[in-house]
C-alpha positions in Angstrom: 127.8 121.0 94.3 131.4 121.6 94.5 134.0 118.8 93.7 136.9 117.5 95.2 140.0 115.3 94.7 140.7 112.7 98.3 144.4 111.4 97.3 146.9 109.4 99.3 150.2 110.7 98.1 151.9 109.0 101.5 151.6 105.1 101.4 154.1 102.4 101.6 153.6 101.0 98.7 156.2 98.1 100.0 153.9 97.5 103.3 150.2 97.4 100.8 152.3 94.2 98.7 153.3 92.8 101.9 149.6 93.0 103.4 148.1 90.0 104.8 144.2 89.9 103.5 143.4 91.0 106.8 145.3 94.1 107.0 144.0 94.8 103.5 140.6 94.2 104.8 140.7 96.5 107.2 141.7 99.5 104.7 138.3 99.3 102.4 136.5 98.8 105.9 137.8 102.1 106.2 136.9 103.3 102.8 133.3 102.4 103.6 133.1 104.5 106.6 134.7 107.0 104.6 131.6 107.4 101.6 129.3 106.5 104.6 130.5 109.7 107.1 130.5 111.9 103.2 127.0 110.7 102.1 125.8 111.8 105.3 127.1 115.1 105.0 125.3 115.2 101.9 127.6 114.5 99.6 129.1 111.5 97.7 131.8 110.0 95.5 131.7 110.0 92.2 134.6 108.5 91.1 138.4 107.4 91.5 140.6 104.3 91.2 143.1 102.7 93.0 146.4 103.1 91.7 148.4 100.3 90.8 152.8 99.5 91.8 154.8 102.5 91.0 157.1 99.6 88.7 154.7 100.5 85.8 154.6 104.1 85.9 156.3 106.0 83.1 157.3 109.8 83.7 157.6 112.5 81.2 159.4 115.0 81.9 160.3 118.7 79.4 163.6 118.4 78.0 165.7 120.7 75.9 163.6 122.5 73.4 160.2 120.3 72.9 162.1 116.9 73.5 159.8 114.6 75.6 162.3 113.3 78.0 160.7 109.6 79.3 161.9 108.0 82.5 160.5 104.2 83.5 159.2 104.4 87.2 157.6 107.3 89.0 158.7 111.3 89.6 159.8 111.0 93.0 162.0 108.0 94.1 160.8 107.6 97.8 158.9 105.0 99.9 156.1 106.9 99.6 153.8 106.6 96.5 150.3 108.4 95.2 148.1 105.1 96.0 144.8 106.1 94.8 142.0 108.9 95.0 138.8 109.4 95.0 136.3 112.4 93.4 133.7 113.5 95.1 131.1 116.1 95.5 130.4 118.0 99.2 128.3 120.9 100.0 131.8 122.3 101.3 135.7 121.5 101.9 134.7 121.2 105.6 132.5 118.3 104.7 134.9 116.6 103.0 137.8 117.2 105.6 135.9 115.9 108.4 135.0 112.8 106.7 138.5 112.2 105.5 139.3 112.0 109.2 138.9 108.6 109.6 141.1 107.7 106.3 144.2 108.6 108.6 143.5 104.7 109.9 144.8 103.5 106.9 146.7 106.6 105.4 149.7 108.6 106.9 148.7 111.0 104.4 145.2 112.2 103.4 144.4 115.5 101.0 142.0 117.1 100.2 141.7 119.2 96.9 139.5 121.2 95.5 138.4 120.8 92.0 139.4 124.1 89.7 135.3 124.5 88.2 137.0 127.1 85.9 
């Protein structure tokens, strides 16, 4: 069965700190309908991790030559940070998509990649 990368590459990392429980809450209750609508499209998840504050991220980025050139904080300094992502397996992208409809309640930003079985 084909696999696929879910990522949120769009959330405010600033408004997930300030969450209340409840708001919180509400996101993995939206997580759960999520693997429910994919399982019953016959597919599943398999794997993926939530990502933690974009203070701890350390970037590499080619430099002169060979040099590793090391930045502290992520590639792109916006609002907007990679959250998390799931891998999963779907008889089809369609599957996938129309089960990831339902993440847009909790994510400006939901996409959907395939998985290179090369």
């Amino acid at each position: 069965m084909p696999e696929f990368i879910v990522m949120f590459p769009a959330d405010d990392e600033a408004a997930w700190l300030a969450a209340t429980p409840e708001q919180r809450q509400a996101t993995y209750d939206t997580d759960v309908e999520f693997v429910g609508r994919l399982r019953a499209a016959g597919g599943s998840v398999t794997g993926g991790a939530a990502l933690g504050p974009s203070a701890g991220v350390a970037t590499l980025r080619r430099g002169p030559g060979e040099e590793a050139l090391l930045t502290d904080g992520p590639f792109a300094e916006t609002v907007e940070q990679l959250s998390g992502v799931y891998v999963v397996q779907a008889p089809d992208r369609e599957a996938v998509v129309e089960a990831a409809r339902v993440l847009l309640r909790a994510h400006p930003v939901v996409e959907v990649r395939p998985v290179d079985e090369d």
